[in-house]
C-alpha positions as CSV (number, residue, x, y, z in Angstrom):
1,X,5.8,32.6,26.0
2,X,4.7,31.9,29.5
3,X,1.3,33.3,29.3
4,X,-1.5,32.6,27.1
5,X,-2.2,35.4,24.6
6,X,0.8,35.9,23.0
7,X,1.8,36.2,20.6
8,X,1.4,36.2,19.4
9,X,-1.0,39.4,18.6
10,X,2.7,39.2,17.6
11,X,5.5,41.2,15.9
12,X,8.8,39.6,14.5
13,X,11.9,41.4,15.2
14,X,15.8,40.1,13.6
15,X,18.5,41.4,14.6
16,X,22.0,40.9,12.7
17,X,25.5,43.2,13.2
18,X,25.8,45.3,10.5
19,X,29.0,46.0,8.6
20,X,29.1,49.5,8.0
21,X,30.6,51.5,4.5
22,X,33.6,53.7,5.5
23,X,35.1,51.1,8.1
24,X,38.2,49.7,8.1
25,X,37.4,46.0,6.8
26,X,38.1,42.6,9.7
27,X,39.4,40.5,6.9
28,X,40.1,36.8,7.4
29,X,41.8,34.2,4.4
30,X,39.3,31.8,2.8
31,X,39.5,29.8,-0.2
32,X,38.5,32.6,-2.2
33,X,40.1,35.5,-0.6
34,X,39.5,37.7,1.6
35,X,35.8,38.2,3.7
36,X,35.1,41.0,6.4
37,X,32.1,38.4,6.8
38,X,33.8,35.7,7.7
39,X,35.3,36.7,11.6
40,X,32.1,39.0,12.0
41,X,30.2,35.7,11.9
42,X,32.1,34.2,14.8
43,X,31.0,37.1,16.7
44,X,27.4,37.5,15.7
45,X,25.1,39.7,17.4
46,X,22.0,38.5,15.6
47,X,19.2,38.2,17.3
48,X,15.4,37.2,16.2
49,X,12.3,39.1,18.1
50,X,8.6,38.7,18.3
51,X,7.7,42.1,19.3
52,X,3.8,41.0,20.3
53,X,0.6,42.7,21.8
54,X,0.8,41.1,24.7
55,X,4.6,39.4,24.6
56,X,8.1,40.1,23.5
57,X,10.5,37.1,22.7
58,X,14.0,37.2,21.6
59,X,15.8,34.2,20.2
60,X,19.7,34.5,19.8
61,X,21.6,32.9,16.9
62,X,23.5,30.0,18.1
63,X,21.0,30.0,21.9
64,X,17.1,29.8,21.2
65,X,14.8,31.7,22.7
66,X,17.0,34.1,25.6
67,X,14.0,36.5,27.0
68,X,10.8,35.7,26.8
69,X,8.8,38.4,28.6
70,X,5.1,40.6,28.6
71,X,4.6,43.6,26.5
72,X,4.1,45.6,30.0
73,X,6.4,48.6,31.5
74,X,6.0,50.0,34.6
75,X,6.3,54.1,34.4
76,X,6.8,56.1,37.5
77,X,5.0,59.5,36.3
78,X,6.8,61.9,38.7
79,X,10.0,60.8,37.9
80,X,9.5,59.5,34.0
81,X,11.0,57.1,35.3
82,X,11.4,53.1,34.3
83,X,10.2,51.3,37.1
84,X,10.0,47.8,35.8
85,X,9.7,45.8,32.3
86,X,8.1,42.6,31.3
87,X,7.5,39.8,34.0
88,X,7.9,42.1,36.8
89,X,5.5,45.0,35.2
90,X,3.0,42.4,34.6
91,X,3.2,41.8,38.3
92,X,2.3,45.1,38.7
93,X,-1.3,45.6,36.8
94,X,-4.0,47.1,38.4
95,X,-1.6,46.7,41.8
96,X,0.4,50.2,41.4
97,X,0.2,53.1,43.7
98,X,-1.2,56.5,41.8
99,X,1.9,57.7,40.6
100,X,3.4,54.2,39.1
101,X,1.4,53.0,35.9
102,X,2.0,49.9,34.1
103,X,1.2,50.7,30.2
104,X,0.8,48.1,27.2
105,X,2.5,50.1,24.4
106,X,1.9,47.8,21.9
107,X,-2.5,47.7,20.9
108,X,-3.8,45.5,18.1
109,X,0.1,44.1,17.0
110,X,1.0,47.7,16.3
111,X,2.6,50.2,18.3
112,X,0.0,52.5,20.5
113,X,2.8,54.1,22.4
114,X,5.7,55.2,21.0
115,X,8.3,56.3,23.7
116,X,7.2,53.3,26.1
117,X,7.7,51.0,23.2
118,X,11.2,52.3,22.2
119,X,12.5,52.0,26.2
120,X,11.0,48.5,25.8
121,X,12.8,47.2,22.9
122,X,15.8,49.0,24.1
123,X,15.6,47.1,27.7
124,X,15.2,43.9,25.8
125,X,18.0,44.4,23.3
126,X,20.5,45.0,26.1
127,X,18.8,42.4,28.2
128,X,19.5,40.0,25.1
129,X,23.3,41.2,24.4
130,X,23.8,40.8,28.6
131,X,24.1,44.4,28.8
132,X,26.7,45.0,25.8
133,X,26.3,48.5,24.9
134,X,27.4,49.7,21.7
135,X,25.7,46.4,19.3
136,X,23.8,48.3,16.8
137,X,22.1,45.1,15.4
138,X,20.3,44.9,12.0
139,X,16.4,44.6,12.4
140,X,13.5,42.9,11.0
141,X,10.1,43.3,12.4
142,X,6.5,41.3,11.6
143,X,3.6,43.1,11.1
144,X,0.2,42.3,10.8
145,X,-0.9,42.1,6.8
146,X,-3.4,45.1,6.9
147,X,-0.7,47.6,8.7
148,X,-1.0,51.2,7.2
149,X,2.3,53.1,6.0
150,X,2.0,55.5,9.0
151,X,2.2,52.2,11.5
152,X,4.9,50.9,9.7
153,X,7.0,54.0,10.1
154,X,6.2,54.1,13.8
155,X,7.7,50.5,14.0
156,X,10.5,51.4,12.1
157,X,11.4,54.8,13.9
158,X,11.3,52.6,17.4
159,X,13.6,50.1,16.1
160,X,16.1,52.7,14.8
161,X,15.7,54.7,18.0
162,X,16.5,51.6,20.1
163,X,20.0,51.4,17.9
164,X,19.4,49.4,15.2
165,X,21.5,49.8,12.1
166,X,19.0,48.5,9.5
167,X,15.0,47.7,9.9
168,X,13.3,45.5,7.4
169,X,9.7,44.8,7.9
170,X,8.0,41.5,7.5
171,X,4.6,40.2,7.3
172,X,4.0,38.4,10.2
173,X,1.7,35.6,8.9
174,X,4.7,34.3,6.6
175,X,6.7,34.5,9.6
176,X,4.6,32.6,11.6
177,X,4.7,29.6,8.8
178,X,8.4,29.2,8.2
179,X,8.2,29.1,12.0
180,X,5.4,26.2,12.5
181,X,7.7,24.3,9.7
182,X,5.4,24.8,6.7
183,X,7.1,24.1,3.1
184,X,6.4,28.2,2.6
185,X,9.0,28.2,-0.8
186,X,7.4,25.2,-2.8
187,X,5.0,25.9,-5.3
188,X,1.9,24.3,-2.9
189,X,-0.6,26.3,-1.0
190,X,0.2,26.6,2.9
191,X,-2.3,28.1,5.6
192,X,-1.9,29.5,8.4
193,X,-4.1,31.2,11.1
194,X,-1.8,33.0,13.4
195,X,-3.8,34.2,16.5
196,X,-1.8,36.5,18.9
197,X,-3.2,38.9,21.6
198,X,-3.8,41.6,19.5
199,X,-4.3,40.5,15.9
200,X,-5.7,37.4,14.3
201,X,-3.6,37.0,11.0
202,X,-4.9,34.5,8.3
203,X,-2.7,33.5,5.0
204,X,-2.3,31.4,2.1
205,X,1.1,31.2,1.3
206,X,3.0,29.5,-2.0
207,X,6.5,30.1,-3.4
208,X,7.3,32.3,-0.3
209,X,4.7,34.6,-1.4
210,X,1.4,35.5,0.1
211,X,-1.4,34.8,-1.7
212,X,-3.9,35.9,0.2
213,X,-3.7,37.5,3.9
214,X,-6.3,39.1,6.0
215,X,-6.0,40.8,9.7
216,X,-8.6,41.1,11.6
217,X,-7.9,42.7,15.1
218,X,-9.8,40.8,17.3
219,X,-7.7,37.9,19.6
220,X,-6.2,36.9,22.9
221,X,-7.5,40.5,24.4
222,X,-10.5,40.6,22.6
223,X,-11.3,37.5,24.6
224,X,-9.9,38.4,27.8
225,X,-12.3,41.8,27.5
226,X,-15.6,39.8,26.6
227,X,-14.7,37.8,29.6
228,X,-14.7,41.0,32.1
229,X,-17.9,42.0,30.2
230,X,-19.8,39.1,30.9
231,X,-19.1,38.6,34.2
232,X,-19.6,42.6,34.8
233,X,-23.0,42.0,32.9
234,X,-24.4,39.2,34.4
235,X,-23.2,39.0,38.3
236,X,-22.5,42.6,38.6
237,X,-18.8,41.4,39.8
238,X,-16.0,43.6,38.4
239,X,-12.5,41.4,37.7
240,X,-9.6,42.4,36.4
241,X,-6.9,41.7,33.4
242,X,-5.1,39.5,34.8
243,X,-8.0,37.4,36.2
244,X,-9.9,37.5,33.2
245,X,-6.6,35.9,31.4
246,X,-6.6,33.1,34.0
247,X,-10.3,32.7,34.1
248,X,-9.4,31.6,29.8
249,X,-6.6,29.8,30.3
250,X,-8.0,27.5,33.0
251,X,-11.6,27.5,31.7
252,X,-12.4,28.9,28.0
253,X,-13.0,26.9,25.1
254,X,-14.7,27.2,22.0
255,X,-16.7,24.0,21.9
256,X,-17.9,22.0,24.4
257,X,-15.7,20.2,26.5
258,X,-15.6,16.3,27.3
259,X,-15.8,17.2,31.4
260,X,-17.1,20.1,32.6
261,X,-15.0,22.7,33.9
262,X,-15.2,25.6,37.1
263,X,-13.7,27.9,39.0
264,X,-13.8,30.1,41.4
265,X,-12.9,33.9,40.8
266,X,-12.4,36.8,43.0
267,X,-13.8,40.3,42.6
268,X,-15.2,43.7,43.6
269,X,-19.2,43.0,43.6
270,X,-20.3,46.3,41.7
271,X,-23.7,46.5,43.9
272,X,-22.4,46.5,47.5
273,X,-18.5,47.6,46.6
274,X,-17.2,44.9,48.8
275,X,-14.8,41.8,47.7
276,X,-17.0,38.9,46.7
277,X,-16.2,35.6,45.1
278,X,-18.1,33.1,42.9
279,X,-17.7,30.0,40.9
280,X,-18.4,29.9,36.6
281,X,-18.3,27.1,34.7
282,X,-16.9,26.5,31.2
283,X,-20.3,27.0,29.5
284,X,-20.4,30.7,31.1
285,X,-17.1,31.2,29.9
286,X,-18.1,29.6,26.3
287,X,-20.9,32.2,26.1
288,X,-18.9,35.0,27.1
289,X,-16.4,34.1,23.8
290,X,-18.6,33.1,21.6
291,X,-18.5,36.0,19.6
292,X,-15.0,36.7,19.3
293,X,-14.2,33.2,18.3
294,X,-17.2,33.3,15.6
295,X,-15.4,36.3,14.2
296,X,-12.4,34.8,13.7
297,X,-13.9,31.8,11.9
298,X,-15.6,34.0,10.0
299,X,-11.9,35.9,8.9
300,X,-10.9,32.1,8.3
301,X,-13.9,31.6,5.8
302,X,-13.1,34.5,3.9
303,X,-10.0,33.2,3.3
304,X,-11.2,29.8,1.9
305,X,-13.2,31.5,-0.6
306,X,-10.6,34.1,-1.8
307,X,-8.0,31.2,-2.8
308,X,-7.4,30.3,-6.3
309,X,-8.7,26.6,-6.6
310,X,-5.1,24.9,-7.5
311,X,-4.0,26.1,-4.3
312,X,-7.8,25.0,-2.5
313,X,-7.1,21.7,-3.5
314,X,-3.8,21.7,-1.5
315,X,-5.2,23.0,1.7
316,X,-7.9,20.1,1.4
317,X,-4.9,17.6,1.9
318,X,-3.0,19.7,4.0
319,X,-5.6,21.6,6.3
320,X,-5.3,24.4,8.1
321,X,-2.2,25.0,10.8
322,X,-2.9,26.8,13.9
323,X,-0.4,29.3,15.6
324,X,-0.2,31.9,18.2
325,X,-1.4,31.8,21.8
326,X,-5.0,32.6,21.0
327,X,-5.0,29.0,19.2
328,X,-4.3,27.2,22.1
329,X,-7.7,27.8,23.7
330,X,-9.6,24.8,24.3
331,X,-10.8,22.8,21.6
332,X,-10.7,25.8,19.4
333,X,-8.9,23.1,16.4
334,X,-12.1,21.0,17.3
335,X,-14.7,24.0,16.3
336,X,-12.8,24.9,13.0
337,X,-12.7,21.3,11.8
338,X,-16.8,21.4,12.4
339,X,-17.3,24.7,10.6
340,X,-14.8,24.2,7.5
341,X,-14.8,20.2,7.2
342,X,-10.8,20.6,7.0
343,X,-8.2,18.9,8.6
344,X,-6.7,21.4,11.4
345,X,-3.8,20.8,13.4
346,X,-1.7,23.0,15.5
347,X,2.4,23.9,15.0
348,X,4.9,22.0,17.3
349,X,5.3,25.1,19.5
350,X,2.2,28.1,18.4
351,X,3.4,30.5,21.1
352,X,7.0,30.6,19.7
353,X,6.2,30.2,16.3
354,X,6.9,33.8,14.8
355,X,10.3,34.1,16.7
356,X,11.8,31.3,15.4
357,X,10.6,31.6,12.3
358,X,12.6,34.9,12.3
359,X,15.1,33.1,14.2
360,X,15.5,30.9,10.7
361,X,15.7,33.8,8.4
362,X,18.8,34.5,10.2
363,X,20.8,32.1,8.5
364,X,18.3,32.8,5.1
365,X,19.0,36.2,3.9
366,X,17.9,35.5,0.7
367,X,14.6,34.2,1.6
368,X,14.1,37.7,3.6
369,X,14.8,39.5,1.1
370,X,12.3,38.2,-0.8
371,X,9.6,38.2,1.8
372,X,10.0,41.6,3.3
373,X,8.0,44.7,2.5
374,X,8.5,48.3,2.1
């Protein structure tokens, strides 16, 4: 993903060319006839995205991953026009003149804003299909397990407004564990803590069922905000989003570290209003999180004691598999093991875990079917 939080707050999109009723069929011979499925395969548009809080990744049948880019888009307010999206929008936070503003349309893995969010998907679509217009792709987006029916038809109006033919939604927890490799179809409990930037999502997950799921919405933001908190609170220094991010990635953790850790940050000292710098360590940093990551260990202790006991037994062996960008703060594995006396490990790749875990159901239909939700 290229930055820390992603995900993963993190929504799954698949896409797929639809073939439409009422249109002359492309037949090809096969052994048992004729199939309209058969050339439109050679010639697949289908595409898997993570449509995440705080990034968007698309993963093309046949390529991988093809964009991998921030939730951000850059808005000139005059005009209404698009300035910029993704890497070059990030760019722009807190950096724009007046009349430019770079918005996050996507808060807490749902969509906050609808129109910037539907010029954003669009953008990425086209960005994915080099431009092509005319691919009306069919769709299939994550959400986070406690969505309400009004957010899921916001995400589903976006996807149908940026072309898609068909929109299936998802939950994005299940998502998350066909993507870390988890064996989410046998009849053994699985779970997964998928932590993005805007949603912490925690399943059990059997017979490619959920179980149990919980969301909680506190994750990769929620951390980058305590961060500008603490340091606003206690050296009257104002930083901003981006730094706060950095300040995380180089230097949170959520238990003590072998080495101790600093850095020196940049900001506007609140009492004088002039530019001032300052070194924190990792314990500052561990003090400023402490309650977000408690929270979230809390959403995972829930979850332990709301599984039946067959399926306890089975997450005793197997432990508990991190995913997301959120889980790749420090030592964050380390502090779960210590609270739930479980074995914890992390997927093979957390921050692309939901996209190509979509990017699997592309060749699955039948395992989406069963999985997705009205």
């Amino acid at each position: 993903m290229g930055t820390y939080i992603g995900s993963t707050g993190r929504q799954a999109v698949l896409f797929r060319t639809g073939y439409k009723r009422g249109q002359r069929s492309v037949m090809a011979k096969n052994g048992m006839g004729w199939s309209p499925r058969s050339i439109l395969s050679l010639f697949s548009n289908d595409l898997a995205i993570d449509l995440g809080t705080a990034n968007t990744l698309v993963y093309a049948k046949g390529k991988g991953i093809v964009v991998c880019e921030p939730s951000i888009i850059a808005v000139n307010q005059k005009t209404g026009k698009v300035e910029a999206v993704g890497k070059e929008a990030k760019e722009m936070l807190g950096r724009t003149p007046g009349n430019i503003i770079a918005i996050r349309p996507m808060k807490d893995g749902v969509i906050a804003d609808f129109e910037h969010t539907e010029k954003m998907l669009d953008h990425f679509i086209k960005k994915a299909h080099n431009r092509s217009l005319g691919v009306r792709p069919r769709i299939v987006i994550g959400v986070p397990s406690e969505i309400t029916q009004v957010e899921k038809r916001a995400v589903k109006d976006s996807a149908y407004r940026a072309k898609a033919s068909e929109v299936y939604l998802v939950e994005q927890a299940m998502v998350a564990a066909v993507g870390a490799g988890l064996p989410v179809t046998e009849p053994t409990g699985n779970m997964v803590v998928d932590i993005g930037g805007g949603t912490t999502d925690v399943a059990v997950i059997s017979m490619a069922g959920i179980v149990y799921s919980r969301s909680v919405r506190i994750a990769g933001n929620k951390m980058d905000e305590d961060i500008v908190q603490y340091i606003k609170r206690k050296y009257n220094l104002l930083v901003g989003e981006r730094t706060a991010e950095e300040i995380k990635i180089n230097i949170g953790s959520a238990f003590p570290l072998e080495e101790e850790l600093t850095m020196e940050i940049k900001g506007r000292d609140l009492v004088e209003g002039i530019p001032k710098t300052l070194v924190i360590s990792d314990e500052e940093i561990r003090e400023a999180l402490s309650e977000t990551v408690s929270n979230i260990i809390e959403a995972v202790r829930v979850a332990l004691e709301q599984t039946p006991p067959e399926l306890s037994a089975d997450i005793v062996d197997k432990g508990i598999v991190l995913t997301g960008g959120g889980s790749l703060l420090k030592n964050l594995d380390k502090r779960l093991r210590e609270e739930t006396g479980l074995p914890v490990s992390m997927a093979d790749d957390p921050l692309a875990s939901v996209v190509l875990g979509t990017g699997k159901m592309l060749n699955d239909f039948n395992l989406l079917r069963k999985i997705s939700i009205d």
